[in-house]
N, C-alpha and C positions, 0 to 999 in steps of 0.2 A: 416681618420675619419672626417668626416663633417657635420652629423645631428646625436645626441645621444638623448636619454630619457635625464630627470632632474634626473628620480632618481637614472643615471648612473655618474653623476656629484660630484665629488669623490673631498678631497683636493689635491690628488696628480696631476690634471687634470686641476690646477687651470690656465695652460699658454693654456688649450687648450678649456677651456667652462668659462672663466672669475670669480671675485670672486660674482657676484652675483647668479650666476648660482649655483656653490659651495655652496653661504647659502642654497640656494631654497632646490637643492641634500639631504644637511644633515638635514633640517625642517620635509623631505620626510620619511629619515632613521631614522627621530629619533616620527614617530608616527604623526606629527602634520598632520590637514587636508590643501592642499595645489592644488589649479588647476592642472590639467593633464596639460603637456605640453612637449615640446622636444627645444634643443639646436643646434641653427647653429655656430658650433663651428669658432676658430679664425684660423683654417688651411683652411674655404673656403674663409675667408677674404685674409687670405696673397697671393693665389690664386689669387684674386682679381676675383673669377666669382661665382654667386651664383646657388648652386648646386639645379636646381628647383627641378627635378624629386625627389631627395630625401625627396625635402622640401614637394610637392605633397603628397607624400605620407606618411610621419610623420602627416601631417597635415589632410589627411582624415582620420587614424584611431583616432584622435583627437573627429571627427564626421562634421567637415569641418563645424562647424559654426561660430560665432564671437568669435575673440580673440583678447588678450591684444600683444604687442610687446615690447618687452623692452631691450635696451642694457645690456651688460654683459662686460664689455673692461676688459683686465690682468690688469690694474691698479686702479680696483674699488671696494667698500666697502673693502678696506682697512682699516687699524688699524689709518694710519695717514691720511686718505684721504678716503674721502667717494665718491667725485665727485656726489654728491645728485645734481639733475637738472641738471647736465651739458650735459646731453647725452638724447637724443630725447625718448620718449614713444607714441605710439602709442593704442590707444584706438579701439574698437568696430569693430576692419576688419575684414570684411567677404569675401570670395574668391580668387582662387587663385593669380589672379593678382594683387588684392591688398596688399596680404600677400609678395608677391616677389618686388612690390613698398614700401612698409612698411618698411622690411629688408634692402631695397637699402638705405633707410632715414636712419633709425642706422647707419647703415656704414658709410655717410655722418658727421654725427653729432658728428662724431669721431674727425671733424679737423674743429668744428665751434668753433665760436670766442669765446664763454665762456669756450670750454674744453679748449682748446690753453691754455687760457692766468692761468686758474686754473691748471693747469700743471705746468706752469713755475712757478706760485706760490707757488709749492711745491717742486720744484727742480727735476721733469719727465720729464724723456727725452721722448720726443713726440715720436720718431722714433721706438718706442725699442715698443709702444703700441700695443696692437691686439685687435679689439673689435669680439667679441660672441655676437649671439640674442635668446634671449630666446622669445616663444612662447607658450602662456597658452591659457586654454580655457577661457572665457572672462566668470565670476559671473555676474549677472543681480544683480546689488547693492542695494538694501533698504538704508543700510548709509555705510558709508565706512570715513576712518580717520587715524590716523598715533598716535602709542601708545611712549612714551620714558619711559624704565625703569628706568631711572632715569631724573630730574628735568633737564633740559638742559639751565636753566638759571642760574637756584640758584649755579645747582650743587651737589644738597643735593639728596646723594642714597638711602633715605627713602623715597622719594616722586617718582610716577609716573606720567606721563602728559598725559594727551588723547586731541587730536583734532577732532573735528568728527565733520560729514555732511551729510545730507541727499544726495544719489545720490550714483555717483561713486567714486568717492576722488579725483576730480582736483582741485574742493574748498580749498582743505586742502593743498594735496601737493605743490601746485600754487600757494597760498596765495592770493588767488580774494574768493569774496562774505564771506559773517554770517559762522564763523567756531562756533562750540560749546569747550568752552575749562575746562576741568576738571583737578584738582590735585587730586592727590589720596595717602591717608592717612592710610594706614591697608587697609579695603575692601568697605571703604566707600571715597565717595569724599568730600574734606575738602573744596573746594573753584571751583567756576560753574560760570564764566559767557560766553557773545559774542561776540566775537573778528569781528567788526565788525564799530570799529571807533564810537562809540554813546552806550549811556548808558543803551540800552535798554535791557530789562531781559522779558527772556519767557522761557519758560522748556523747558529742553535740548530732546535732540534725542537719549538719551542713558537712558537705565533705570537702578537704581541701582543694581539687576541681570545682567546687561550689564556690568557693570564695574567693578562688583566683578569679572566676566568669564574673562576681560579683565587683571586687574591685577595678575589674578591666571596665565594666558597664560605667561604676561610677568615675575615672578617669574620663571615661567618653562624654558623660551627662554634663560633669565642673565643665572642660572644653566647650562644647555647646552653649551652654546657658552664661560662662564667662565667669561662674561665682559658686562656691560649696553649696552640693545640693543636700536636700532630704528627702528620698524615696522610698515610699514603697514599693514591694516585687511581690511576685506569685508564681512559685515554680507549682504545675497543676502535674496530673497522674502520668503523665508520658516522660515529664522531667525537662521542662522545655519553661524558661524561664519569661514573666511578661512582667510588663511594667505597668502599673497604675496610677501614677505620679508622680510627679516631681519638682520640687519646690526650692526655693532657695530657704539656709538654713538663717533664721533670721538673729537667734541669740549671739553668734559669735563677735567678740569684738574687733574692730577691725583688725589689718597685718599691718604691722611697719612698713613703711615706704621702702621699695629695691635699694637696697644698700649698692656703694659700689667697690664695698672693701670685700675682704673673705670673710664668711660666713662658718657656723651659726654665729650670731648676735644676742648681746643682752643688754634690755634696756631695763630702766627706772623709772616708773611714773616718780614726777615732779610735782606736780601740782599740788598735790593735799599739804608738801610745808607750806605753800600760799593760803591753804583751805578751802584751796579747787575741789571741787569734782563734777561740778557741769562742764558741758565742752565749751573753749574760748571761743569767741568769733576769731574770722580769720584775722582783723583789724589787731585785736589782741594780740593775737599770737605770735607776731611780731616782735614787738616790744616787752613781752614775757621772755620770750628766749632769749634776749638783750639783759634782763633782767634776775635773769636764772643764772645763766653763766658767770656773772657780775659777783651772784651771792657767791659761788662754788668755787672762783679765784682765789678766797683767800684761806679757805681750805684746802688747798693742794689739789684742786680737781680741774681736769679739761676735760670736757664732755660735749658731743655734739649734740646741741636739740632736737625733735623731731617731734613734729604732730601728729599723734598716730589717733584716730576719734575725735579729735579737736583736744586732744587733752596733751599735755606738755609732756613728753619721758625723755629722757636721759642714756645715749650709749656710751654706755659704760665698758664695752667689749676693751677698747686697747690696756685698761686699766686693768680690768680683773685676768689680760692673758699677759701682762708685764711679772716679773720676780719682783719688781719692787712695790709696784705698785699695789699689785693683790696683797698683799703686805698688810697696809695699811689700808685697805677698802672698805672693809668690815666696821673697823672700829671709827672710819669719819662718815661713814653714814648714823655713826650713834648721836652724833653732835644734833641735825637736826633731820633726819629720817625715820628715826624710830627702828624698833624690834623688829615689825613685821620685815622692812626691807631688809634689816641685818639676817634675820633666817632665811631672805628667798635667794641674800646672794652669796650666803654661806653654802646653800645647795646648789647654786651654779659653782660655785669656783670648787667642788668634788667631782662635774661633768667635767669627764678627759676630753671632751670637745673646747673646753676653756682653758686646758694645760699649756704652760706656758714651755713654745719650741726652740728648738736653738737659736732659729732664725729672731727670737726675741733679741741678742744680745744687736744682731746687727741694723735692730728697725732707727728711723733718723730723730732725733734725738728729739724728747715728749712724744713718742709715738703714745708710752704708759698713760699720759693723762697727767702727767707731773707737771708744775709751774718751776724744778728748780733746775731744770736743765735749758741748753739751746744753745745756737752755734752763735746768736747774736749776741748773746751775756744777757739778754731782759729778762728773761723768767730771774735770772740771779738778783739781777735789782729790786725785780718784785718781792722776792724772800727776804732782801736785806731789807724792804720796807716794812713787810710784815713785822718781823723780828722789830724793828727800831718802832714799830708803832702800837706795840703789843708791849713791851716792856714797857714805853710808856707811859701807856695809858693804867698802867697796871701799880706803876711808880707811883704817880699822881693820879689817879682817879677823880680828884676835885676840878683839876684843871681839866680834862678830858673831855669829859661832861661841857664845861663851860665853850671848848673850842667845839664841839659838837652840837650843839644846839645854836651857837653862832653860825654854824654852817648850814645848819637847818633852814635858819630867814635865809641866808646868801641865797638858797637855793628858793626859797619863795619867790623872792622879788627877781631872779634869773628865769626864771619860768612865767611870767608875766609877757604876753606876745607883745611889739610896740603897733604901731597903727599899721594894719596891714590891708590893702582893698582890694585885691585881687587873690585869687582860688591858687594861682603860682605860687605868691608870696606866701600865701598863709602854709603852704607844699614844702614850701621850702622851711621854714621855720620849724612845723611838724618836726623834719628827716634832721636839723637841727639839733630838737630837745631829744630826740631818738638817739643821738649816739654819745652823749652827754652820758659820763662817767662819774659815780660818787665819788665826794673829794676825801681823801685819808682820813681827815677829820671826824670823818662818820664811822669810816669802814672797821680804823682798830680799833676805837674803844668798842665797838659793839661785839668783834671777833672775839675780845680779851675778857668782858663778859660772858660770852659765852662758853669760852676753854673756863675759866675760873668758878662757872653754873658747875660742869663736865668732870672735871678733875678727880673733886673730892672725892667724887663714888669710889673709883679705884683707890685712892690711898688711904680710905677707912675700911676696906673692907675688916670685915671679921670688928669693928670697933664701935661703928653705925651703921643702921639697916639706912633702905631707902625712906622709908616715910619720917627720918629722922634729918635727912637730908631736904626732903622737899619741905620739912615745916621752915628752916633755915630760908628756903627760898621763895616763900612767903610772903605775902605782904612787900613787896617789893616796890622802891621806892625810884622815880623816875621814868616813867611807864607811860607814855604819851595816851597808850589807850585805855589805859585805867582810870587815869586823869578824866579823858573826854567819857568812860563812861560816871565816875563821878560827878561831871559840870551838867550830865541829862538828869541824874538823880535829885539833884539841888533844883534843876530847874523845874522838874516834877513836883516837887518840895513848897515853888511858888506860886504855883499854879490856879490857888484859893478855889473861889467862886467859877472857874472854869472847870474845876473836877469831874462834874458829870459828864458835861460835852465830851471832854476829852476820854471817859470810860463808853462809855453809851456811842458815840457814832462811828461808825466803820474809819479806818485808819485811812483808806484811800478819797473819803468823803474828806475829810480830815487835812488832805494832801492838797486836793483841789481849790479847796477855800482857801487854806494859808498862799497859795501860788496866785488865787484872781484879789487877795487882798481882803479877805471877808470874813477872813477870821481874827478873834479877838489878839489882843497880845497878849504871848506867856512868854516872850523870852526868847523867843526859837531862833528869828534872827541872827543873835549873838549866839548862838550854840552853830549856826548852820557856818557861822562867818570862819569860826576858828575850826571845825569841823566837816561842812559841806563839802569837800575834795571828797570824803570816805564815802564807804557804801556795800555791800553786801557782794562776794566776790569784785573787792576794788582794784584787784592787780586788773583783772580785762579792763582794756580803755574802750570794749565794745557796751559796757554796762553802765547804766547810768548811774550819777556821785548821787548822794541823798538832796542835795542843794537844788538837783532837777526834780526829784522823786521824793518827797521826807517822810513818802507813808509809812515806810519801814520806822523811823524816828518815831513818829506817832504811836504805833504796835509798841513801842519800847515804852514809851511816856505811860500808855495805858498798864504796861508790866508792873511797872515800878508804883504808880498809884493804888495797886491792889496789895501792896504791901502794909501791913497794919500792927503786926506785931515791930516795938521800938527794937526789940535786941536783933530784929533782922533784918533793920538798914544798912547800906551798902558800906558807908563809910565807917560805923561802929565795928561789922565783920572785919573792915580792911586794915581797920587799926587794932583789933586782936589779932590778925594774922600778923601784923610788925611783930604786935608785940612779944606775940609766941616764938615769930623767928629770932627774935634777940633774945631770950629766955633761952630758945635751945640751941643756939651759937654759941654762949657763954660755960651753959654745962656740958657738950661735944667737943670743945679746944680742951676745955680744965681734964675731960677722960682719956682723948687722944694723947694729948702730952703725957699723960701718964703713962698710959699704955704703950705708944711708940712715939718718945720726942721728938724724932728729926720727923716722920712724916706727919705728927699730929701740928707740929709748927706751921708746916707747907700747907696742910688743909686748913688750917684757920687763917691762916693769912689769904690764901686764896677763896674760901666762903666771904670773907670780908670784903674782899675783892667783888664777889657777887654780888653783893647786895648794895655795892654801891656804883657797878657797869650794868649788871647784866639786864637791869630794867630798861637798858637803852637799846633793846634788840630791835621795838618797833619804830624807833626814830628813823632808820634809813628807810623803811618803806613807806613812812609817813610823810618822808622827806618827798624820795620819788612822788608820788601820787601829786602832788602840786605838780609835776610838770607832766603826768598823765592826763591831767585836769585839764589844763591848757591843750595840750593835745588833743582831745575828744572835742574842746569848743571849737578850734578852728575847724575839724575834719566836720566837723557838722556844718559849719557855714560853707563849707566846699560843697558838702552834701547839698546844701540848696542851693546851690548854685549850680549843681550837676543836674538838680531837678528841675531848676527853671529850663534848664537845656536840654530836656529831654531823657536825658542819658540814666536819671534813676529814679523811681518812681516816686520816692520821700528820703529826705535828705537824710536818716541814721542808716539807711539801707549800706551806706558808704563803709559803716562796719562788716561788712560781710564781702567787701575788698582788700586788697594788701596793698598798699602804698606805692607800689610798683602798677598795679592795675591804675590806680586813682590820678596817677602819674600820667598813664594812658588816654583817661579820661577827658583830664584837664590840656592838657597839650596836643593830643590828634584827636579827639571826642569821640573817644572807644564809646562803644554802649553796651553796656554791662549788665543791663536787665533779667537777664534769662540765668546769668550767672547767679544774680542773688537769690534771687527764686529758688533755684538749685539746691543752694548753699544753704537756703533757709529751712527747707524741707530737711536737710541732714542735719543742720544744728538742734531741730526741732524733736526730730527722732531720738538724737543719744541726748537730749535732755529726761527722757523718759527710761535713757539707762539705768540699771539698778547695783551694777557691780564695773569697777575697773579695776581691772588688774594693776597688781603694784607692781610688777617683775614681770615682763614679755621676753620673749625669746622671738628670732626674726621667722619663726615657722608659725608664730602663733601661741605657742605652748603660755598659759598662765602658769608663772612657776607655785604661784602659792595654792591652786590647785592640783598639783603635784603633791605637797607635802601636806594639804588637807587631813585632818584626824581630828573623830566627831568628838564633843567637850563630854567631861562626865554628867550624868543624869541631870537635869535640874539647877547647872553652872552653868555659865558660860566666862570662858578664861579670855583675859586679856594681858594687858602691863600697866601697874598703879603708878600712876604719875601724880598725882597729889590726895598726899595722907588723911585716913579718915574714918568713919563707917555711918552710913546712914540707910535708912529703910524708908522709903514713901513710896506715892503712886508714880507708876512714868508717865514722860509725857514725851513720844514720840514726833518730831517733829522737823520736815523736810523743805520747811520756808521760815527765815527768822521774820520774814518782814508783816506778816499774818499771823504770827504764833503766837497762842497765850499762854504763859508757864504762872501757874500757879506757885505762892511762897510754897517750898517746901518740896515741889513735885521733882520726880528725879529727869533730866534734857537727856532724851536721848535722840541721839545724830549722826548721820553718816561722816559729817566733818565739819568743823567751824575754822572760819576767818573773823578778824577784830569786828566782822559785821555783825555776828551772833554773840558777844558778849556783852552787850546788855541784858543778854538772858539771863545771865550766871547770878544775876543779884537777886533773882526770886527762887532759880533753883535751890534745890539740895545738892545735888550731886551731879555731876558730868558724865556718861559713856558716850562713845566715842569708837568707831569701826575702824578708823586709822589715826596718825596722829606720829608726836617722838615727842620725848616726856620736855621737850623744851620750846615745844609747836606753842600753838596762839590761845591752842582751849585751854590745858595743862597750867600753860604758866598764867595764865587768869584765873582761873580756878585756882591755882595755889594763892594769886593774892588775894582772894576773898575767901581765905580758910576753906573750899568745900569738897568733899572728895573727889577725885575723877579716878576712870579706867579707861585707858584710851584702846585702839585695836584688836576690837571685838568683834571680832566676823561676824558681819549681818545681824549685828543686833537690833536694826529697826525693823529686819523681817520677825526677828526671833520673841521680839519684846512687843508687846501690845500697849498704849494708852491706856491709863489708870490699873494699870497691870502691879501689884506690888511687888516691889525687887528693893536687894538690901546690896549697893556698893559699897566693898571693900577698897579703899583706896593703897591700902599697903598690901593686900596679899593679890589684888589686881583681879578679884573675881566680881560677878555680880549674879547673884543666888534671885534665881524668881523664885516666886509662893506659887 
């Protein structure tokens, strides 16, 4: 079968007429008005010769006059991949020879440079592709334009966009010449102007009857297809509007899951304080949210989790519509969320849709999000524990320390599974360590550290800037990940006569041998003993620890070996950073006091306090991860054991289960196969993400695309999180485990976790797209003296490898050349 109708273009049909073909088919079957047209399917491309005679004659009862050409390839308008522009269209051809020249061009434009390289950008294998052409009768256009059912900037699925042009629609689709651009609000357009570089305004080409016919269409298309489309239209010279496609709109990030409170909603992405931003497996995601709410306990937060993309957010709705609560919302997101979130939810809490209503005073009692209320008295316990374990720890910081790091082992050797032989046992032990709570010993001194990091900003102002404050907390002493990236430096340091091996062979070659035993010894061992729990996004229990995988170690080993100049080893930086912070401790108390006694007393006492808690902020997560650890080995031994039985194809697939599933598994022998597939395919896709919203709204809306405003010429503005100025090459880079950072070269990153600081010791300077100046980059960075700027919209699209750029770490810019 080689030339079929459209409206024989079926989903089952989809490897033999492509998926545009398929929307056209069902646009056909389900009533809409749509040009006549027929499909050269992808059995005469794999043929490789174009079936004229048939085309001939599909094409005259057509009525053989001008038509549209357009590809169709099996890997398009897809869920994850649209390939919008990548593949050739043909406008206005008339006869046969053109029409068999036209098709030859599709065919062609199957292996030009932009599908190529969008292919590999989404991980399509080229080979496996088949391109289909579709042929329609060509509308004589009046205006023509491209509708989105939902807002494809914002995000927000109440809003729809229209572009529209007078003509046929290359203006539009092309993005050359005056596009008309409308939002649409209900049935009217809320906002009309012309895209068109210059501020000039004339009446649009659409009239209000136009855009209501339009919005009513794409209501009916989202219905249909189940999911926000992107269409284009073609009203032709009678005024009679046609459809030529319809696609789902593949950028938008997912919607929150149906709430069952009242609406609108506002969430939080969570994940980047972990130094997330790939999506969890579902295995993960569990135990993150268990792990999320844990940390926000002891800052006065109640928040319900939610996986929205695989990625962790936060409803934060009953807090920010409490009087008491919005209160203080703002300012404990400063503690460990940073700027960005504090501006996106300073602009929600001025939406009157977040005003807090009478019916506030009567909700039941922590409706806010507060831990100090309740009818049972515990949130009250829990404050009096906080308060009794904050002072303290704050009293005695030497003992603190000592009772915290004793609870550290408690918790190693508690997380040790005893002899388990069956897939139950080891289920049940899991659900176990799952609901195991840190013990106080951990929790205040690390909270009291970090109020005491917090503080001082506010009560110097006007007396110390911030990079005066971040040298103070510098060089910090007690820092479990510091420590372990010192003990890979030293081990680096030993490494003698293995030096080239270790520069010269690939890290994953590297990985293989030390695991079948074939490699020399350097040490790693003893590094992996006291550190193999860790690993590159180590909060997902779905990712493997380094102790399975140590290629990433290796990539680090070979970092640090490329270091040559002495004044820029790690531990000579770490101990000018002490030393600098006790230099400007000393002369910051002596000016504070001068200047305001009673608060310069409070900030010196409390900086002191820093510097001898606040380095303990990674010990509870360092804690946890021991019984993540154990948790991942057992789910894995269930895993084969699920596989000896059929039930899953390879025993880690078990990660792309929830415990509840795996439950199913092991005790009635659910089979779950289809599911991970599934699952695997979407983890796969938002791995390929490029942006997550920090602020969601439950319609969609990215708030911090709302408040979007482009940086001045030749800047790009963030928040200086540790003091400084340096100028070198960048070095962009979106895998620590593969990445080579030259001494000196400035990291830039969409986000780091303790997994990416071994980098820090050959960089220069840190940027950073999100972050909060007390996250995991920030404060590593400060103890190795180097600047950072942390949330910097998009600056690994904005910044190029070996690009020169000068970070400011106090004035929080980074200036490209």
């Amino acid at each position: 079968m080689q030339v079929i109708a459209l409206s024989e273009a079926t989903a089952d049909l989809v490897e033999l007429v492509g998926g545009k073909a398929v929307g056209l088919g069902e646009l056909i079957r389900q009533g809409e008005r749509v040009p006549d047209g027929f499909c050269v399917t992808t059995e005469a491309h794999r043929l490789g010769v174009i079936p004229e005679a048939e085309i001939v004659d599909a094409y005259e009862r057509l009525g053989a006059g001008p038509v549209a050409v357009r590809s169709s390839a099996t890997a398009e308008d897809l869920p994850g991949a649209s390939f919008a522009g990548q593949y050739d269209t043909i406008l206005d051809v008339t006869g046969t020879t053109g029409l068999i020249a036209a098709i030859a061009r599709c065919w062609d434009s199957l292996h030009g440079d932009r599908a190529v390289a969008y292919r590999d950008a989404h991980g399509l294998d080229g080979a496996a592709v088949r391109m289909a052409v579709i042929v329609q009768r060509m509308v004589p256009a009046e205006v023509a334009g491209v509708l989105f059912t939902a807002n494809p900037v914002t995000g927000c699925r109440t809003e729809m966009v229209v572009d529209a042009a007078p003509g046929p629609g290359p203006a539009v689709v092309d993005g050359v010449g005056a596009v008309d651009h409308y939002v649409l609000d209900g049935a009217s357009a809320v906002d009309h102007y012309v895209l068109d570089g210059s501020d000039q305004q004339r009446a649009g080409c659409l009239t209000a009857a136009r855009l209501a016919e339009l919005r009513a269409t794409g209501e009916r298309l989202q219905g249909q297809f189940g999911c926000p489309q992107d269409v284009e239209w073609v009203v032709d010279r009678q005024g009679t509007l046609w459809l030529v496609q319809s696609r789902p709109i593949t950028t938008l990030f997912p919607l929150p899951p149906a709430p069952s409170r009242p609406l609108p909603r506002v969430y939080l992405e969570f994940g980047h304080v972990q130094g997330m931003r790939q999506p969890v497996t579902p295995m993960g995601m569990s135990t993150l949210k268990a792990l999320v709410a844990a940390m926000l306990a002891p800052l006065g937060v109640r928040a319900e989790i939610v996986d929205i993309g695989g990625r962790l957010y936060g409803d934060l709705t009953d807090m920010a519509r409490s009087r008491s609560g919005r209160r203080r919302l703002v300012k404990l997101l400063a503690v460990d969320f940073g700027p960005r979130a504090q501006a996106a939810m300073r602009h929600v809490l001025t939406d009157p849709r977040f005003t807090p209503q009478q019916a506030d005073r009567q909700r039941a009692p922590g409706a806010d999000g507060s831990t100090v209320r309740g009818t049972d008295g515990a949130p009250l316990r829990t404050a009096a524990r906080a308060v009794a374990g904050i002072v303290r720890s704050l009293a005695r910081p030497d003992a603190a320390r000592t009772r915290l790091f004793d609870a550290v082992e408690r918790l190693r050797f508690a997380s040790v599974a005893p002899d388990l032989t069956t897939a139950a046992e080891r289920l049940s032990f899991v659900r176990e360590l799952e609901t195991n709570e840190s013990p106080d010993d951990i929790v205040w001194p690390i909270v009291a550290g970090m109020l005491a990091a917090a503080l001082p900003a506010q009560l110097l102002k006007g007396v110390a800037g911030p990079g005066e404050i971040h040298a103070v907390l510098g060089g910090m002493p007690h820092n479990v990940t510091i420590e372990m990236n010192l003990a890979l430096w030293r081990l680096a340091r030993r490494v003698g006569e293995h030096r080239r091996l270790l520069l010269d062979t690939p890290p994953d070659e590297l990985a293989g041998r030390y695991l079948r035993g074939t490699l020399p010894d350097i040490g790693l061992a003893a590094f992996l003993d006291a550190y193999g729990h860790r690993g590159v996004a180590e909060v997902d229990l779905g990712v493997p620890r380094w102790a399975e995988d140590p290629a990433p170690v290796f990539a680090m080993i070979a970092n640090y070996l490329r270091v040559t100049d002495p004044e820029q080893a790690p531990d000579l930086r770490f101990e000018r950073a002490a030393a600098t912070a006790e230099d400007t401790l000393r002369e910051l108390v002596v000016r504070a006091r001068r200047r305001r006694p009673v608060r310069g007393r409070l900030a010196g006492f409390l900086l002191r306090r820093a510097r001898s808690l606040a380095g303990l902020r990674e010990a509870g997560k360092f804690a946890g991860l021991y019984r993540l650890r154990e948790m991942r080995r057992q789910l894995l031994l269930v895993g084969a054991d699920l596989t000896d039985a059929g039930l899953l194809d390879q025993p880690d697939d078990i990660m792309f289960l929830t415990l509840d599933e795996v439950h199913g598994a092991v005790h009635r022998n659910d089979d779950h196969r289809n599911t991970v597939v599934a699952r695997v395919a979407v983890h796969r896709r938002e791995l390929t993400r490029g942006h997550v919203p920090v602020a969601l709204l439950s319609d969609g809306t990215d708030v911090e695309a709302v408040l979007s405003a482009p940086p001045a010429e030749g800047t790009l503005t963030g928040v200086g999180a540790a003091a400084g100025r340096v100028t070198g090459p960048a070095r962009v880079v979106h895998d620590p485990g593969t990445a080579r950072v030259e001494p000196g070269e400035i990291l830039v990153t969409a986000t780091t976790d303790p997994g990416w600081t071994p980098l820090f010791l050959t960089a220069g300077a840190l940027v950073t797209e999100t972050g909060a100046v007390m996250a995991h980059g920030p404060t590593v960075a400060r103890e190795y003296g180097i600047p950072a700027v942390i949330c910097v919209p998009e600056a690994t699209r904005r910044i190029s490898t070996g690009q020169i750029v000068t970070v400011d770490g106090a004035a929080g810019t980074v200036t490209l050349d």
